[in-house]
N, C-alpha and C positions, 0 to 999 in steps of 0.2 A: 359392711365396711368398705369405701373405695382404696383405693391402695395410690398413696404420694407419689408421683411422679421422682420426685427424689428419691426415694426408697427402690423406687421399680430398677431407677438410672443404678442406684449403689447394687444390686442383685446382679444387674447386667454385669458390671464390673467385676463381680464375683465370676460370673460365669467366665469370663473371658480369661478370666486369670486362673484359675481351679488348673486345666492342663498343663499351664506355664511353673504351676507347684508341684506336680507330679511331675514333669520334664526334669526336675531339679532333684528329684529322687531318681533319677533314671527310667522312671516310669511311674504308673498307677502300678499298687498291687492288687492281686484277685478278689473283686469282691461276689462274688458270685454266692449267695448261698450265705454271705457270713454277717454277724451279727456286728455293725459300726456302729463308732461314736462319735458325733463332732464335740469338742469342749471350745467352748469359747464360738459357737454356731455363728453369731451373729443374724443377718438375712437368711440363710439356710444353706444360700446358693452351694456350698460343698454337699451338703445332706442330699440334695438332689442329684448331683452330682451322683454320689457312692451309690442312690439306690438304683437313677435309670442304669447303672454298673451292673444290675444284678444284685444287691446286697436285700438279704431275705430281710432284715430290719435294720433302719437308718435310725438316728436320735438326735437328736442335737439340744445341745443343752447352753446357755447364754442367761448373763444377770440382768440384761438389758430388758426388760419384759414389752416395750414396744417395739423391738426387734421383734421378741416371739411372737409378737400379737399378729406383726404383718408376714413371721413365715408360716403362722396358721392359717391367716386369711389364701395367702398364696397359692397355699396346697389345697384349700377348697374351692378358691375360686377358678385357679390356674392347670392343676395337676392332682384332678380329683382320683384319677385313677391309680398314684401312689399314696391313697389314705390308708392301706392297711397296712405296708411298708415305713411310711413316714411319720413320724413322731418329735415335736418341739416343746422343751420345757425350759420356762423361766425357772432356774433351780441350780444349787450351786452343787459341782460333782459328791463334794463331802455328803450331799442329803440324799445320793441318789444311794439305790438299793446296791448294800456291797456285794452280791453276789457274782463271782468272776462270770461273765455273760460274753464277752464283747471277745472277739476276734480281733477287732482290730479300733484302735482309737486313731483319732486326727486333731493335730490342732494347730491352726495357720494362723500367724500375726497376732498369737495371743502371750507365746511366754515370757516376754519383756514387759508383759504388763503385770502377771502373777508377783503376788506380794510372797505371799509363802511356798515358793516354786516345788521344794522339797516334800512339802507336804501336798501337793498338787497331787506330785509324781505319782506318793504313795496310796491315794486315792483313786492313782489310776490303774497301778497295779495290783491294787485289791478287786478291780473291777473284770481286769482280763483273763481271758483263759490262758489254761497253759499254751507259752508257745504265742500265746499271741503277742500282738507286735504296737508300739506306737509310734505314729508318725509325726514330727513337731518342725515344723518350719519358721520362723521369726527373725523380726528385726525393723531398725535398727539399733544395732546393740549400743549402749547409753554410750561407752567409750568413740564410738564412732564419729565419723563428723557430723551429723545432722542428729546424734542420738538422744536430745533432748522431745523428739517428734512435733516440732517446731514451737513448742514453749517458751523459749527463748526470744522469738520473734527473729531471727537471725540468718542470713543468707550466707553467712560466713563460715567456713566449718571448724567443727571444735570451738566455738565463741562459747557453747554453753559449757565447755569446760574453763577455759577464760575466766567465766565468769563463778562458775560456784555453785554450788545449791542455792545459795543464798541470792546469787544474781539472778536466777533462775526462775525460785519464787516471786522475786519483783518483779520480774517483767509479764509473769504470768497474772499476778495480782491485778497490774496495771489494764490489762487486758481483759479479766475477769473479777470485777473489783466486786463483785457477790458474793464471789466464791473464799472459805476459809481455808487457805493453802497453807501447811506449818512445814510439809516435807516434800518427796519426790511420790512418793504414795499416793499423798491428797492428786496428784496429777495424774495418780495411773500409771507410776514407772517406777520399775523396782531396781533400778537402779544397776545392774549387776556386772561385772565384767565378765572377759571371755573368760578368766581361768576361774570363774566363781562357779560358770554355766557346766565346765569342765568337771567341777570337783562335785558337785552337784551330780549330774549325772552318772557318775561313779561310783556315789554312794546311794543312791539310789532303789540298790539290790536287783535293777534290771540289767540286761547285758546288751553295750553301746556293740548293734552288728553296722550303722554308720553315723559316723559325722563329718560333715563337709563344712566348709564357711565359704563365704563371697560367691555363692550360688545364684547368680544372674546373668543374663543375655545382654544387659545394658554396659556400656562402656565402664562403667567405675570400675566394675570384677576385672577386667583388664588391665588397668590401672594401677590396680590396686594388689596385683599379684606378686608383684616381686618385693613390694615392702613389708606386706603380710607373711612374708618368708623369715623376717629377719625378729629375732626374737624380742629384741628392745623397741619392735614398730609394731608388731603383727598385733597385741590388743587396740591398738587407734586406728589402725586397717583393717578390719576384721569387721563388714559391717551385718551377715548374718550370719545365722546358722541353719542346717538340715540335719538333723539327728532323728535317726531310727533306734529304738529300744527292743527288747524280748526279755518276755517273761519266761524264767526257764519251765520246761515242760515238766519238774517235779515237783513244780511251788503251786499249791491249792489255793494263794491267795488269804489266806485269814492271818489276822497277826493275833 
């Protein structure tokens, strides 16, 4: 199989950005030795990442199965020498095996797309060891100015609150007139705001050791600081999140 120039270009992009993700954690954590997860993998580019880290087994797992297709081909074609380390499955968390295994999960620009975030969660704490940690970075969260992820067609920010769900799905219709859109789902967006993502993770039964928002190098986190300060602003200003999880070290994981 050759591998799409556009796909190789999207991988790069991966790469380039994987340390500007841990930057916003304050760093990578140790992967030396430990058993990772990507959810929501995509091209793989982070799974590469974790393992040339040292990480004794990488995963990545992604619905997208022509994503998986080309970061199987990659890893044989490109980076033969982490085949016993690296592993890619079109497979949704829920199928994979519950056995707490992982050290540590990852998952970048995916939880704004999660439809049942909560039951995510709980698939992924059924998966870790004790003590183990998850790391989630995402955004833009829907309340945000651009948080429709350009659906809307709209350079304006906040237009797709303007407009509605309902403005929403039209202009996306219009644009995708194939496609059968009824909600924000059918797009891939779960809609959710900050204090949902808040309440969410609290009930979770994992323990928040951080959460940051407007974790960015680019000018808008600047910006956007002092209004996200003020309680009746900080959901419209508030365009991502970095949240670390831990499972406590006396939970075995089975429910």
């Amino acid at each position: 199989m050759e591998l799409a120039q556009r796909d190789l270009d999207y991988f790069a992009r991966g790469e380039w950005q994987n340390p500007r993700f841990w930057q916003r954690f304050g760093g990578p954590p140790d992967f030396r030795g430990k058993q990772v997860l990507d959810v929501g993998c995509g091209h793989g580019s982070m799974v590469f990442y974790m393992a040339q880290a040292g990480a004794a087994r990488a995963v990545g797992l992604d619905l997208n199965c022509r994503l998986i297709t080309f970061a199987q081909t990659y890893l044989q074609q490109r980076q033969p020498q982490l085949a016993h380390q690296v592993h890619f499955l079109c497979q949704d968390l829920q199928d994979y095996p519950p056995d707490p295994v992982f050290d540590i999960i990852v998952s970048k620009d995916s939880f704004e797309h999660i439809l049942d975030l909560p039951g995510m969660l709980a698939a992924m704490k059924q998966r870790l060891k004790p003590g183990g940690r998850v790391y989630a970075g995402f955004g833009p969260l829907y309340n945000s100015p651009f948080g429709d992820h350009g659906h809307a067609r709209s350079r304006i920010p906040w237009r797709h609150l303007m407009l509605g769900e309902a403005g929403v799905l039209a202009r996306a219709r219009a644009r995708w007139p194939q496609l059968t859109l009824h909600s924000l789902a059918d797009l891939g967006l779960n809609g959710l705001s900050l204090a949902e993502y808040r309440r969410i993770f609290a009930a979770s039964g994992l323990r928040i050791v951080d959460f940051q928002t407007n974790r960015s190098e680019k000018w808008l986190a600047r910006l956007f600081a002092l209004p996200a300060r003020l309680p009746f602003l900080e959901e419209y200003f508030t365009f991502n999140i970095y949240v670390v999880l831990e499972k406590a070290d006396d939970d075995i994981g089975y429910s």
